[in-house]
C-alpha positions in Angstrom: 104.7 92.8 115.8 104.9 91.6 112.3 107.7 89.0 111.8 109.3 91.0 109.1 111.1 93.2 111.5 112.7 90.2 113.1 115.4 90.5 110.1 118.8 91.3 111.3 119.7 92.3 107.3 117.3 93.9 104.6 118.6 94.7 101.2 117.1 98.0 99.5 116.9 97.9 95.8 115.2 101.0 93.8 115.3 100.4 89.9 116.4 104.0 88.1 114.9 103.7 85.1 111.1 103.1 85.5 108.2 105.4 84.2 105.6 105.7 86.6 108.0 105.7 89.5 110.8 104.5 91.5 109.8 100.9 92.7 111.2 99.8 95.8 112.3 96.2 96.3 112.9 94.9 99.9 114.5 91.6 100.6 115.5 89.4 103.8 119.3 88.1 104.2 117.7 85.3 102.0 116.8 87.0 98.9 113.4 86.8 99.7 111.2 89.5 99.0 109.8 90.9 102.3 108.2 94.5 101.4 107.5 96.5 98.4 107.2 100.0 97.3 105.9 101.7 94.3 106.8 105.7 94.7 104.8 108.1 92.5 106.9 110.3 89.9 106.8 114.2 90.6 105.9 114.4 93.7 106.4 117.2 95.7 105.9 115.8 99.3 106.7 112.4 99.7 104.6 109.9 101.3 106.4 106.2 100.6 103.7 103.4 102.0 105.7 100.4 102.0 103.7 96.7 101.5 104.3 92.7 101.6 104.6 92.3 98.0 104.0 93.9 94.4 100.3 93.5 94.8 100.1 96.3 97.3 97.4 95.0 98.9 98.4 95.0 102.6 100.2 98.3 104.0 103.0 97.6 106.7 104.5 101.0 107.3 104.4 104.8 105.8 106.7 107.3 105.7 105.4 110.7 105.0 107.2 114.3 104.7 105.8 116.7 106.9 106.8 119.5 104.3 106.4 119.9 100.7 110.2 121.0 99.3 112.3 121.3 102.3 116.4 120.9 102.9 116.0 119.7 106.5 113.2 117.4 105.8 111.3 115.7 108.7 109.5 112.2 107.8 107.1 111.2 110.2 107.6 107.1 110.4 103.8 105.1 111.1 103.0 101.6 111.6 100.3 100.8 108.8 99.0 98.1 110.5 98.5 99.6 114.0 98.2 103.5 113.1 101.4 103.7 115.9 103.6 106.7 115.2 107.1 104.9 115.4 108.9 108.4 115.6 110.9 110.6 112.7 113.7 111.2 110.9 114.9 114.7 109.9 117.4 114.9 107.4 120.3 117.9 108.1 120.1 119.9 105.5 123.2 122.3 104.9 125.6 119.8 107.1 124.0 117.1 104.4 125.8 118.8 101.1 129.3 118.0 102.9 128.6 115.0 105.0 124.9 113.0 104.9 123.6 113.0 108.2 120.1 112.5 109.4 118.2 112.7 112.9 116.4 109.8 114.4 113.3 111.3 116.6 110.9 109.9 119.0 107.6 110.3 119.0 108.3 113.4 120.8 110.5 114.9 118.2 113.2 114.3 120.7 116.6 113.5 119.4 117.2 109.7 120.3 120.5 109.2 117.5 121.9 109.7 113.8 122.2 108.1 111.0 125.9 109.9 109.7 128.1 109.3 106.9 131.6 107.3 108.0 133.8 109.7 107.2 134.0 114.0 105.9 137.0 112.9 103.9 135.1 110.1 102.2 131.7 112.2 102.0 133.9 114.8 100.0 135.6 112.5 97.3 131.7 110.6 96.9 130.9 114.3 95.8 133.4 114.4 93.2 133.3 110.4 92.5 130.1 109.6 92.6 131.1 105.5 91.9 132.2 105.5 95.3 129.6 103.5 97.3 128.1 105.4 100.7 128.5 103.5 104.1 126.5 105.2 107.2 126.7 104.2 111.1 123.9 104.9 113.7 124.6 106.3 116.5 122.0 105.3 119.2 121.7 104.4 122.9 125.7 104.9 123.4 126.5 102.4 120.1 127.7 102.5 116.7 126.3 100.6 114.5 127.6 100.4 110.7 124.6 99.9 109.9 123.6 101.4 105.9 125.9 100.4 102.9 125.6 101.4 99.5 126.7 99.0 96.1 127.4 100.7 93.5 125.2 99.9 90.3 124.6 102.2 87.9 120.9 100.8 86.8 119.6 99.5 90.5 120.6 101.7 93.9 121.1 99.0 96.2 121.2 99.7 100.1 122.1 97.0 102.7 121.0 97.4 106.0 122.4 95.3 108.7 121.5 95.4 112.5 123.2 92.5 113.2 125.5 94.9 115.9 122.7 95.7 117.4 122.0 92.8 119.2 120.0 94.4 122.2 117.8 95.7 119.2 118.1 99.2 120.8 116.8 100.7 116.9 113.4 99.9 115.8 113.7 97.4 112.8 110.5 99.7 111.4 112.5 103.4 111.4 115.9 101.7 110.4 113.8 100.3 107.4 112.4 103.4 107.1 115.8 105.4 107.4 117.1 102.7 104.7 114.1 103.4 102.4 114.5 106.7 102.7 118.9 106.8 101.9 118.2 105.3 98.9 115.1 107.2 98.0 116.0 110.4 99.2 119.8 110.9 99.3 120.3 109.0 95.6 118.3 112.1 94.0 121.1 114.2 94.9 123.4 112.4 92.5 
């Protein structure tokens, strides 16, 4: 497996303002840039191919919506290099307008954990005060992990990930990139 899921920390950064798309910035605990991301405007399904750098010429990993508009979303995570499905994440939709929470699948489509907002009380006020930053935990294999945090920028959405609590390395570095990618892709539309 590539190196670049070795990382224990990624840090998500998706520019606002840019015409042709969202671009997607990925970086190591380092600042260095690891992965890359240039999302096309207007689309109706997504399908986010993420690369080693801004010249997008090698594919690592691609996340692709299995439905065109759809509340409860499934995105169907692949390993570019292999053609390996990694498994999916399906977001819940109507338990998502209160409280984010998403499903982390197998290859199956069997439920394996969740990615969940910390708190109902602190999902509710982000609703109303929307410069209050988003944290999320996974729940996986019987652990917690705090793993997704959210700065708050006006001009750059900025995500870190951190799997440093999940020392066992129970979560797939590739779907919690993925579920990362997709929290600040996804989830920062509703805003």
């Amino acid at each position: 497996m590539n190196n670049i899921w070795g990382q224990s920390e990624y840090i998500i950064r998706k520019k606002v303002f840019s015409v042709m798309g969202a671009k997607l910035h990925i970086y190591n605990s380092s600042e260095e840039l690891v992965l890359f991301s240039q999302m096309k405007a207007f689309k109706l399904k997504e399908d986010i191919a993420l690369y080693t750098d801004e010249s997008m010429e090698r594919e690592l990993l691609r996340i692709k919506a299995r439905k065109m508009i759809d509340l409860s979303a499934t995105y169907d995570v692949y390993d570019s290099e292999t053609g390996e499905s990694l498994g999916a994440l399906r977001r819940k939709g109507l338990k998502s307008l209160f409280k984010d929470e998403w499903v982390i699948l197998d290859t199956g489509d069997n439920e394996i954990g969740f990615i969940k907002e910390d708190s109902v009380f602190m999902a509710l006020l982000r609703r109303v005060i929307t410069l209050i930053p988003q944290k999320y935990n996974v729940e996986i294999g019987g652990m917690v992990i705090p793993a997704f945090r959210q700065n708050f920028n006006p001009f750059v959405t900025k995500i870190i990930a951190d799997f440093s609590e999940d020392r066992k390395g129970v979560l797939d570095r590739r779907i919690g990139v993925a579920a990362a990618v997709l929290l600040c892709a996804i989830e920062g539309k509703q805003d």
